[in-house]
C-alpha positions in Angstrom: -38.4 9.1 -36.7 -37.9 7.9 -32.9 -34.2 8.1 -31.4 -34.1 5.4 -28.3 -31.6 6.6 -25.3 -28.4 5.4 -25.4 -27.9 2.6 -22.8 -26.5 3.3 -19.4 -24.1 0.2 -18.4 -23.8 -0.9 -15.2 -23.8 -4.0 -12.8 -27.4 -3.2 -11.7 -28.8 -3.0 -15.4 -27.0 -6.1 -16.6 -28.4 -7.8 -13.6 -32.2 -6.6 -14.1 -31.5 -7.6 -18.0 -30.2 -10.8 -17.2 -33.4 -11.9 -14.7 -35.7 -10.7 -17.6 -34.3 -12.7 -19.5 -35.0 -15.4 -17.2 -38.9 -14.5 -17.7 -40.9 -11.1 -16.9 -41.0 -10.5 -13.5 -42.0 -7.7 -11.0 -39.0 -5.8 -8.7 -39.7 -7.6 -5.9 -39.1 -11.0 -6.9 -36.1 -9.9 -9.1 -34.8 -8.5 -5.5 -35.8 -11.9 -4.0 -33.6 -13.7 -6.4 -30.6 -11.6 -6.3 -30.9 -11.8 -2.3 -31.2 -16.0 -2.9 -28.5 -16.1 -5.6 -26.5 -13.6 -3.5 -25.5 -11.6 -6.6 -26.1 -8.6 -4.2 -22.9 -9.4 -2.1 -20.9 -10.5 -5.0 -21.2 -8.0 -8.0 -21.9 -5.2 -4.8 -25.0 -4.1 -5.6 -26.3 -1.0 -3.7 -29.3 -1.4 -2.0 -31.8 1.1 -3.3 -30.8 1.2 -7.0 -33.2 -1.6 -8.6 -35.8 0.7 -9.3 -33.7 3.7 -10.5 -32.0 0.9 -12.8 -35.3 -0.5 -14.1 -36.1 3.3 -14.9 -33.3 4.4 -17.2 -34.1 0.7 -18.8 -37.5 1.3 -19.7 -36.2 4.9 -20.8 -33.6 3.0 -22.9 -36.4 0.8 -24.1 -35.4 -2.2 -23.1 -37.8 -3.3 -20.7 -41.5 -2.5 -21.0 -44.3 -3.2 -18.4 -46.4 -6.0 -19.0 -49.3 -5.7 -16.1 -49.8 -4.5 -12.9 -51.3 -6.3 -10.1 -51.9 -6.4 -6.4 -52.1 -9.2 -4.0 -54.7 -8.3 -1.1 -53.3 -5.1 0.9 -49.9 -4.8 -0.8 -49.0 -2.2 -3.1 -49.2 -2.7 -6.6 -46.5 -4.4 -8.3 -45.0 -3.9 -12.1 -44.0 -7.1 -14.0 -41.8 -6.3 -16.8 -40.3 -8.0 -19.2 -37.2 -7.5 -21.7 -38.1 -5.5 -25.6 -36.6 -7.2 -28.6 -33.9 -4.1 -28.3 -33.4 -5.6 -24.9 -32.4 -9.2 -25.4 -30.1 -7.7 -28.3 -28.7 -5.9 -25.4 -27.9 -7.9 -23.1 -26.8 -10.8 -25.3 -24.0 -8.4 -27.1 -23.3 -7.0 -23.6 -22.3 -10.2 -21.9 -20.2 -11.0 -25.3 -18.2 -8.1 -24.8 -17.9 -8.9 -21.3 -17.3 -12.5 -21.3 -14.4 -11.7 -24.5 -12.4 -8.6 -23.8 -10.0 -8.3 -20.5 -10.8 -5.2 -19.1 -7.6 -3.4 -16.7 -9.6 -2.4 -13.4 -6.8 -1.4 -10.9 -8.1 -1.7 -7.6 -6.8 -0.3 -4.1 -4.3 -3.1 -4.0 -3.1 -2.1 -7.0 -2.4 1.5 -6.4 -0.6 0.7 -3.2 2.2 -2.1 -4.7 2.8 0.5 -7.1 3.9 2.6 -4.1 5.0 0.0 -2.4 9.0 1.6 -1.6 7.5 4.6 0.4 7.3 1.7 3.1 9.9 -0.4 5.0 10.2 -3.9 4.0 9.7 -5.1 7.7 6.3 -2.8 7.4 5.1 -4.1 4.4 6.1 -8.0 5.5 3.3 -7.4 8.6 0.7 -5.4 6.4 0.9 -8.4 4.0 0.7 -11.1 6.5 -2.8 -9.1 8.0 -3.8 -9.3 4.4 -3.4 -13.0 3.6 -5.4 -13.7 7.2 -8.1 -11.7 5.5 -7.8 -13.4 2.4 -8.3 -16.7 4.1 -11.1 -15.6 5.8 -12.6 -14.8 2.5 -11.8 -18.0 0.6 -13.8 -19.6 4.1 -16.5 -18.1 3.4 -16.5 -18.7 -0.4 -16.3 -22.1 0.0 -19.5 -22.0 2.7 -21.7 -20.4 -0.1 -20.5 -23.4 -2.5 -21.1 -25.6 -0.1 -24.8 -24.5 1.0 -25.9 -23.2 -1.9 -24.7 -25.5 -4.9 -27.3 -28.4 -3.7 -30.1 -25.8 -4.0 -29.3 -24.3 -7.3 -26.6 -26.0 -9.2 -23.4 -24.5 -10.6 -24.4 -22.7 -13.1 -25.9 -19.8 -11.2 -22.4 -20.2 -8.8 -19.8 -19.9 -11.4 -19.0 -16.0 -10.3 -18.4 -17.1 -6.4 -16.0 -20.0 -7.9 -13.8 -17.3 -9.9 -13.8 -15.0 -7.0 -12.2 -17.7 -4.6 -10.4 -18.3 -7.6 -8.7 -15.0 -7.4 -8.4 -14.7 -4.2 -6.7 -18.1 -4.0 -4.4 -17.0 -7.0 -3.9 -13.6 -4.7 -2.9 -15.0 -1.6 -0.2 -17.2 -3.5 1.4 -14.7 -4.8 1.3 -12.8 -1.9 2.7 -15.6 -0.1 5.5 -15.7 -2.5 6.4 -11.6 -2.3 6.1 -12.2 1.9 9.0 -15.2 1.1 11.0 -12.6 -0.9 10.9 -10.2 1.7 11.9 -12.1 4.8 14.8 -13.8 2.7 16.5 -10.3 1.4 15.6 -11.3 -2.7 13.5 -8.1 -2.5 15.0 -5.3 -0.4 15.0 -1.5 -0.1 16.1 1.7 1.7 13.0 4.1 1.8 15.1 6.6 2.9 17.5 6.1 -0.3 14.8 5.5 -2.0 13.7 9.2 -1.2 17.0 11.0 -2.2 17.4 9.4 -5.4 13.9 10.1 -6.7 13.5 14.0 -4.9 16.4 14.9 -2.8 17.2 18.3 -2.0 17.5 20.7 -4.9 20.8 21.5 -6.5 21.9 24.8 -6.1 21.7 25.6 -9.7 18.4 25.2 -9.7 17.0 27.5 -6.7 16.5 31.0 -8.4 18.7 33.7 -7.3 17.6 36.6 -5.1 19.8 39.4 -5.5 19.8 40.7 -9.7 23.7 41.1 -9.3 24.1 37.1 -8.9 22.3 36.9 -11.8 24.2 40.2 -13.9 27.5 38.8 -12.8 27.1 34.6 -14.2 28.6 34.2 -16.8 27.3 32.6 -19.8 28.2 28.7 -20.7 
């Protein structure tokens, strides 16, 4: 009886299943495509990862090589293409990721939930820095929809239009917390803040020193 390797998920492997599902193909070209289609900038691929991805694949069994073939004095290149177990794969893994919300709490995240440690008048300027980035961002999204959606449709795009999505839905409400802040509907003292949550110790709490302190209290 064979066991197959249980499947390692991550963005590179569901992007090398998803091109093969496209049609077998060789590394290169798959690395062509995700340069054309710019899924390298937009699910951060790492450069250098492809092949240790198509690896643990093939491991997994769910790629296979097909041929391999060289074109004059370049090196010899793999096609592969995607097993049965493959396109069960990936079909099940996009389900799951298309279906079920996933909580991924990012930088941004972590520091609003810290957010009293600063002044308000600090975090009003922070934020401002942070929506000019954010319209930066939501420029150059719309440039790639722009240039690229004559070339090869929507359907390839759909990711870029949900990030500038997000970051559109960010910035408004960003927008909004900045309003709060400069009106006084959100306000706070850091240093109260500090006192309430771990001011100094009370003296029934700091151990005593001398064992006659401790003899002489009496019980409650």
């Amino acid at each position: 009886m064979s066991f197959s390797r249980p499947v390692h998920r991550n963005l590179w492997s569901l992007t090398v299943l998803c091109l093969l599902r496209t049609r077998p193909m060789h590394p290169y070209e798959m690395q062509r495509l995700i340069r054309e289609w710019h899924k390298d900038e937009f699910l951060d691929l790492k450069r250098g990862s492809l092949y240790h991805a198509i690896e643990r694949l093939k491991r997994s069994g769910l790629i296979s090589p097909v041929e391999t073939n060289r074109e004059g004095k370049r090196p010899e290149r793999t096609i592969y293409r995607l097993t049965e177990r493959g396109e069960e794969e990936v079909y099940e893994w996009l389900r799951q990721l298309l279906a079920k919300p996933v909580r991924e709490p990012s930088q941004f995240f972590a520091a609003l939930s810290f957010l009293p440690l600063l002044a308000p008048d600090s975090v009003l300027h922070e934020l401002q820095q942070r929506v000019f980035l954010l319209e930066s961002e939501i420029a150059g999204l719309n440039a790639v929809l722009r240039e690229m959606m004559p070339k090869i449709g929507r359907l390839v795009l759909v990711e870029v239009e949900y990030e500038r999505a997000l970051r559109e839905a960010e910035m408004a409400w960003v927008k909004s917390l900045m309003e709060d802040l400069r009106s006084g509907k959100l306000a706070w003292d850091p240093k109260a803040l500090g006192q309430q949550v771990g001011g100094p110790p009370r003296e029934d709490d700091v151990p005593s020193t001398t064992g006659d302190k401790t003899c002489n209290r009496k019980p409650h």
